[in-house]
C-alpha positions in Angstrom: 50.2 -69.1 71.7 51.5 -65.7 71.2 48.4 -63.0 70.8 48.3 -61.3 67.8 48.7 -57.4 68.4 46.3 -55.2 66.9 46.1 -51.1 66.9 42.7 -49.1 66.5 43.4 -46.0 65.6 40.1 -43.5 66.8 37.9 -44.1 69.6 34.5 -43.3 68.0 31.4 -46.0 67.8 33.7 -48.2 64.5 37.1 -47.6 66.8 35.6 -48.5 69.9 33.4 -51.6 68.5 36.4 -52.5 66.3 39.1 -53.1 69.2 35.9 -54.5 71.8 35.8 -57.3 69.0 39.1 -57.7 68.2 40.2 -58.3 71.9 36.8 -60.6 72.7 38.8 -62.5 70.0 41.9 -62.5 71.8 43.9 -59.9 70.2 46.1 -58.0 72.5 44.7 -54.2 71.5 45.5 -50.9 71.8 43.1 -47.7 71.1 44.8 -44.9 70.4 42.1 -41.7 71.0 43.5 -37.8 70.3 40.9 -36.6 72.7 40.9 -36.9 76.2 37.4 -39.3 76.0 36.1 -41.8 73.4 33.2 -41.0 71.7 32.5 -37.4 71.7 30.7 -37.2 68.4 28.4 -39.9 69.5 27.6 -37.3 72.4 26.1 -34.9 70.3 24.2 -37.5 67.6 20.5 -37.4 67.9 20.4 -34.3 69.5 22.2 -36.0 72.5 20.1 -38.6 73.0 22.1 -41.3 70.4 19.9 -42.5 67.5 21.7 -45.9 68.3 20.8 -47.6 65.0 17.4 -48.0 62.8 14.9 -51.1 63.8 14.4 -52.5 60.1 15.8 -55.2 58.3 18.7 -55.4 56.3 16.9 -54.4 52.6 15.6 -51.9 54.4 18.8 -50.6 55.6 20.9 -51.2 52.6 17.7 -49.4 50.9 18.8 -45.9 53.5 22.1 -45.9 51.8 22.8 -43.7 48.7 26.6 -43.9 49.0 28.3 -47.2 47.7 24.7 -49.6 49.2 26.1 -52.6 47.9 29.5 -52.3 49.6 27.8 -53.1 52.9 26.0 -56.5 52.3 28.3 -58.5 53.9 28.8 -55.8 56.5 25.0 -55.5 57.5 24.7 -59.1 57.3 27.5 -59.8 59.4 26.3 -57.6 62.4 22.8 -56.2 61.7 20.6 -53.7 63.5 18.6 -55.9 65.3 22.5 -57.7 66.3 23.2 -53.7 67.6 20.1 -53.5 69.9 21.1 -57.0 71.3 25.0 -56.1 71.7 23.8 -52.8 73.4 20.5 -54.3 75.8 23.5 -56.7 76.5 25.8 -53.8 77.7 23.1 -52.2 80.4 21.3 -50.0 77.7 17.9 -50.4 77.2 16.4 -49.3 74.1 13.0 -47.4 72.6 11.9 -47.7 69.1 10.3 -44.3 67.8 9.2 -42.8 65.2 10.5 -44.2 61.9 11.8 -47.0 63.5 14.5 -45.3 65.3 16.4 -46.7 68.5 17.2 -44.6 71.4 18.2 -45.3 75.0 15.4 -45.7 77.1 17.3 -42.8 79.1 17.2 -40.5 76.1 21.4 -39.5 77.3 24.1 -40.4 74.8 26.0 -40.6 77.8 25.2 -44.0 78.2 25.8 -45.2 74.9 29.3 -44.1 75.1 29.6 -45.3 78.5 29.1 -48.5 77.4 30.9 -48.6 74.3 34.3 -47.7 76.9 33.0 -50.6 79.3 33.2 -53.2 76.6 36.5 -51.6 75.5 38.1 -51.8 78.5 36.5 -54.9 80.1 37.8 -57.0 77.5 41.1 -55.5 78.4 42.0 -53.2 75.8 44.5 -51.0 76.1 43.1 -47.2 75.8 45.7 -44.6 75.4 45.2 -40.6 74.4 47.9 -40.1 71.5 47.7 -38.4 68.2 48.6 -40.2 65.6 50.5 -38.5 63.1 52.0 -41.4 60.3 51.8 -44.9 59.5 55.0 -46.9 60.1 56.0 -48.4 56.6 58.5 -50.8 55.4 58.7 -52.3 52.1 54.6 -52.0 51.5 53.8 -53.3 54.8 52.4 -51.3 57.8 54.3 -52.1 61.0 52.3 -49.6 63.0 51.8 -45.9 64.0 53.9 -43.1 65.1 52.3 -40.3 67.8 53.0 -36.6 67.1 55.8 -37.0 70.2 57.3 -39.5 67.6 57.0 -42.4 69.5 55.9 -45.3 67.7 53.9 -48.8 68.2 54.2 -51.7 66.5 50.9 -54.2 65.9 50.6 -57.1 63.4 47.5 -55.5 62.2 46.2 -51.8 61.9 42.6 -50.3 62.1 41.8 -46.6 60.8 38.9 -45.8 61.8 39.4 -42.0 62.2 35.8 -40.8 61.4 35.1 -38.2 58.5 36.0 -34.1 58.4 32.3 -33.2 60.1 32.5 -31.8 63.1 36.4 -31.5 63.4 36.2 -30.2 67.2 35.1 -33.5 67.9 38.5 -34.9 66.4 37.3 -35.8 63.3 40.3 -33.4 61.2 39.9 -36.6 58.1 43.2 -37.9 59.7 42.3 -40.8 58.2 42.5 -39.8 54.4 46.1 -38.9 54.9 47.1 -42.2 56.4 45.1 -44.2 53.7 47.2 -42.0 51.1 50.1 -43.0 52.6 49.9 -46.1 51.3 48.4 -46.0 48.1 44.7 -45.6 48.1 42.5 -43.4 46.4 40.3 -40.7 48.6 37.0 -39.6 46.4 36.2 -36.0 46.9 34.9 -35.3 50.9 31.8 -32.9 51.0 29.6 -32.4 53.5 26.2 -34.3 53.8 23.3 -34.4 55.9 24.0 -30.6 56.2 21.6 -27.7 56.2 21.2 -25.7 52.5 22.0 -22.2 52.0 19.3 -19.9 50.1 19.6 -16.2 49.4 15.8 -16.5 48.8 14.8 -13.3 51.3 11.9 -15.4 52.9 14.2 -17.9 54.5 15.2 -15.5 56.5 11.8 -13.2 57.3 10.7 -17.0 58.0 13.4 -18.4 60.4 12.6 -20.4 63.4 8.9 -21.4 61.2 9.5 -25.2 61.6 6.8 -26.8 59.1 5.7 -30.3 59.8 4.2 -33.0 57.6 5.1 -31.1 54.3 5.9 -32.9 51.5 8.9 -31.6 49.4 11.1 -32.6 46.2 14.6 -31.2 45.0 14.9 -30.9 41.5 18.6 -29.7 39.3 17.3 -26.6 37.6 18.8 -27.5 34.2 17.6 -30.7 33.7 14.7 -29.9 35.1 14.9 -34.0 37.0 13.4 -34.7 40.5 16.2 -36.3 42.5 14.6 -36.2 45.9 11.7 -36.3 47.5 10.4 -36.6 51.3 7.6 -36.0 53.7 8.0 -35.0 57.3 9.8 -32.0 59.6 11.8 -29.0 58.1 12.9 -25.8 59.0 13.5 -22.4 57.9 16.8 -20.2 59.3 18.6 -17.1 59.0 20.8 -19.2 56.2 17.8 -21.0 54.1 16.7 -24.8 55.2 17.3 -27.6 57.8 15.3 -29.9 59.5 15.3 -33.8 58.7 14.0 -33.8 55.7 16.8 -31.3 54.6 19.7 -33.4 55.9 18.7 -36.6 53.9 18.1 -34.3 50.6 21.4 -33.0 50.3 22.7 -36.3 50.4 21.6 -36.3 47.0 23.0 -33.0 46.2 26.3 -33.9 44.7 28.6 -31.1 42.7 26.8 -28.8 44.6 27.4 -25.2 42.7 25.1 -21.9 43.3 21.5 -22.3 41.5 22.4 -26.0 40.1 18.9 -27.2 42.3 15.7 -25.8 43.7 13.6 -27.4 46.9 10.0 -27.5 45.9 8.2 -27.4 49.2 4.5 -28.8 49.6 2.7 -27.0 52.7 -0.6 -29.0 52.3 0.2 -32.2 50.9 -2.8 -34.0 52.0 -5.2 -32.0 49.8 -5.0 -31.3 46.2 -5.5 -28.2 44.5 -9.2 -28.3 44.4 -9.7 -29.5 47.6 -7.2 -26.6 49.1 -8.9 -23.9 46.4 -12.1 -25.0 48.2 -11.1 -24.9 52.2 -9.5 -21.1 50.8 -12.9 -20.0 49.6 -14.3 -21.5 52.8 -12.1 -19.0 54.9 -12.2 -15.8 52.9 -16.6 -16.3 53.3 -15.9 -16.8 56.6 -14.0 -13.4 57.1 -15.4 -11.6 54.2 -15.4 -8.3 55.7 -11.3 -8.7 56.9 -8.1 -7.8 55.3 -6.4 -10.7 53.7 -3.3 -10.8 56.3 -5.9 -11.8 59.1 -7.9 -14.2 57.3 -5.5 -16.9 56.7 -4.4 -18.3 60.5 -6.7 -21.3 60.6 -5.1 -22.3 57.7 -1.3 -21.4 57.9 1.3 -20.6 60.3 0.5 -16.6 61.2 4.5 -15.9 60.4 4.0 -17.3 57.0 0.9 -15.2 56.0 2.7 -11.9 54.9 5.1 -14.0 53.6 2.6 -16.0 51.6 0.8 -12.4 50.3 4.3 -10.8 49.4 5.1 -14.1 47.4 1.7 -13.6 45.1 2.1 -9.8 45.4 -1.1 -9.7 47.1 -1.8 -6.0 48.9 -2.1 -7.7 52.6 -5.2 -4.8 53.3 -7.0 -6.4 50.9 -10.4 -7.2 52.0 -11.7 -10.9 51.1 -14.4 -10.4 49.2 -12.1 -8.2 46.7 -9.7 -11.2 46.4 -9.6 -12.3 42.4 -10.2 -16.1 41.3 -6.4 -15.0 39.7 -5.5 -14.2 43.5 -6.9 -17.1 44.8 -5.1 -19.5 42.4 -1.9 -18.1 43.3 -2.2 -18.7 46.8 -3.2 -22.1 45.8 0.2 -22.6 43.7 2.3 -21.3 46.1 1.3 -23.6 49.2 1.6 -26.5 47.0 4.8 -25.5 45.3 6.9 -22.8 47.4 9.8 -22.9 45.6 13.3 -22.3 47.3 16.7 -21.7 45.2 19.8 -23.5 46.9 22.9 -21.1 47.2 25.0 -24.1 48.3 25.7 -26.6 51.7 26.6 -24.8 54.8 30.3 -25.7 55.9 31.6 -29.6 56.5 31.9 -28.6 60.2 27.7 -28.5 60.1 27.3 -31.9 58.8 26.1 -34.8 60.3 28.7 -36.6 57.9 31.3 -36.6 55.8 30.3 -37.5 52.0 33.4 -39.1 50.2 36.1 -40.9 51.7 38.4 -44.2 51.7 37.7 -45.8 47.7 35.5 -49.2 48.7 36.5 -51.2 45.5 40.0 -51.0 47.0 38.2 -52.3 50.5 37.0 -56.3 51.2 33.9 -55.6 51.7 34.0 -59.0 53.7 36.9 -58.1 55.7 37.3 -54.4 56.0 40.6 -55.4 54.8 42.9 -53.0 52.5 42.9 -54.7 49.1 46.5 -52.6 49.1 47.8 -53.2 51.9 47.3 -57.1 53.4 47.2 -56.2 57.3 45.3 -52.1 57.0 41.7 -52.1 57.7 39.0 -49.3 57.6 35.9 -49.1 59.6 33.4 -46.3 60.1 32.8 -42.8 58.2 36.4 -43.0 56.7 34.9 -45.0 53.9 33.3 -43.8 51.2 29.5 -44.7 52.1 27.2 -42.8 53.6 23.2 -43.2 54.6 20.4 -41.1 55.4 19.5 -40.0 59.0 17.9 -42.0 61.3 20.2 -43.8 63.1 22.0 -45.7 59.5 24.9 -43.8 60.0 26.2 -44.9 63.3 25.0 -49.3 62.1 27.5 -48.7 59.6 30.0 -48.0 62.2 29.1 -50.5 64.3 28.4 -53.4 61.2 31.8 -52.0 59.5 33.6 -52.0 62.9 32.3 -55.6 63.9 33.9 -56.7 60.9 37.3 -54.7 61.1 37.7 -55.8 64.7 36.9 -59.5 64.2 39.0 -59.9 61.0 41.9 -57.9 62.3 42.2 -60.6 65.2 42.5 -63.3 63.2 45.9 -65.1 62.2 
């Protein structure tokens, strides 16, 4: 029996795990990569060390997803994050589990996650090929195949896009994918960034950058409405531009219409005591240095570049001496390190993200299939759809569930 032909366009985790299944399935493949190597974005994920996936189960994963959740039941179920550690131990990778359950090599070197993502590509006998592909081959509402920018074309019986998002285009991801998908009729929401750092013209950002803060507690609010969307606990950072850090890139994935002042980041620097209890351990420290100015009293409780910061904030005359410092005084400091507010100017640009926000419309997607709803033999795998999680290693098990089930269903006759 004749195989059925199958193309994969993009060679990142959904590409790669897409055509791997497809051909395990006996489809004759071809991968069609711009770039000279498969999976350079996965080289620079998790700081390149490849946060593979997250160890929880699939409510808890579905649960990491803000995007479209429920478009990825079937998905998650289908090839879960426990099936990912399995599929990759299999491969020669041995995994860690870390903090908040997140999986990494046991080498810590993306490397050789993408290594072995091209081993089971190729070992399974797909064809790999460097080619840009510039337009969908169309006739009469039917995709016959691609066309390279040289204008050669290849014909399959059934075509995967899986082309990644618009972060981090030098990787290859240009949103390629959104044109094809146009092409042929579907709908592309509105691509922004996500899991990108937030601008702030607040002038402390900057006095503050390089201060990374850990286990603080922090909400964003929209202004207007005056409505917590967010809120974390863990890592963040200040920079020359305003805020990053982890718990940064998961709150503006809740950011959406992002315009100039629309939402404030309320930041919590001692989250494990209340206002009393901190009131108290300040009293504690201005006894203890009575005698001292107020800039070099505070560095058993805060970091020492936040102090003048902190004293500028509550217009607090940094030569004060302690025992001159006001209840009034006292209660602002208070205020301040449990609500340092920051104003957000905006994201910094798509190329920063993590991810792309936006994408491929799902309800025109089989969420059981992958399968265009438009188009009977099109599929979509990876960050060209439309869903998007938070970090931690979500990201990339939606390119591997999405992929497992573009690649298997493709195959089929």
């Amino acid at each position: 029996m004749k195989s059925k032909k199958v193309i994969v366009i993009g060679g990142g985790p959904a590409g790669m795990m897409a055509a791997g299944v497809a051909a395990q399935n006996g489809a004759d493949v071809t991968l069609f990569e711009k770039n000279e190597k498969t999976g350079r974005k996965l080289l620079i994920t998790g700081k390149g060390r490849c946060n593979i996936t997250n160890f929880c189960d699939n409510d808890e994963f579905i649960s990491n997803i803000p995007t479209n959740p429920r478009f990825m039941y079937s998905a998650i179920n289908a090839f879960s994050t426990y099936d990912t550690v399995a599929f990759f131990e299999d491969l020669g990778v041995a995994t860690k589990v870390e903090r908040g359950n997140r999986v990494f090599p046991v080498s810590d070197k993306a490397m050789d996650v993408c290594d072995a993502l091209r081993n089971f590509v190729l070992q399974n006998g797909v064809k790999l090929l460097t080619a840009n592909i510039k337009a969908l081959v169309q006739k009469d509402g039917e995709v016959l195949g691609v066309k390279t920018d040289s204008n050669e074309s290849f014909f399959a019986d059934s075509i995967v896009v899986s082309t990644g998002g618009k972060s981090y285009p030098k990787t290859g991801s240009t949103g390629d994918g959104y044109k094809f998908a146009k092409s042929v009729g579907h709908s592309v929401n509105t691509v922004t960034p996500s899991l990108v750092p937030l601008v702030s013209n607040d002038y402390f950002c900057k006095e503050l950058q390089g201060l990374s803060l850990k286990n603080v507690a922090l909400k964003v609010v929209e202004n207007i409405s005056k409505k917590e969307i967010y809120s974390d606990f863990g890592e963040m950072l200040f920079t020359h531009f305003g805020l990053s850090g982890p718990t940064i890139l998961s709150a503006s994935a809740h950011m959406k219409d992002m315009s100039e002042n629309k939402y404030s980041v309320h930041i919590d620097l001692k989250p494990a005591l209340d206002r009393e209890t901190l009131d108290k351990r300040l009293l504690k420290d201005l006894q203890k240095f009575i005698n001292k100015d107020i800039c070099n009293s505070l560095f058993e409780l805060l970091p020492k570049s936040f102090v003048p910061v902190l004293l500028r904030l509550c217009n607090i005359d940094p030569h004060t001496k302690c025992n001159s410092i006001t209840v009034s005084q006292r209660y602002a400091i208070v205020d301040t390190l449990k609500d340092l507010t920051v104003s957000i100017k905006g994201f910094r640009p798509i190329d920063e993200a993590i991810i792309t926000c936006g994408g491929v419309n799902v309800n025109e997607i089989d969420p059981k299939t992958m399968r265009s709803k438009i188009v009977p033999n099109l599929y979509f795998a990876g960050e060209v759809l439309d869903v998007d999680a938070y970090t931690g290693g979500f990201n990339l098990q939606i390119a591997f569930s999405t992929g497992y089930l573009a690649g298997m269903n493709s195959s089929l006759d």
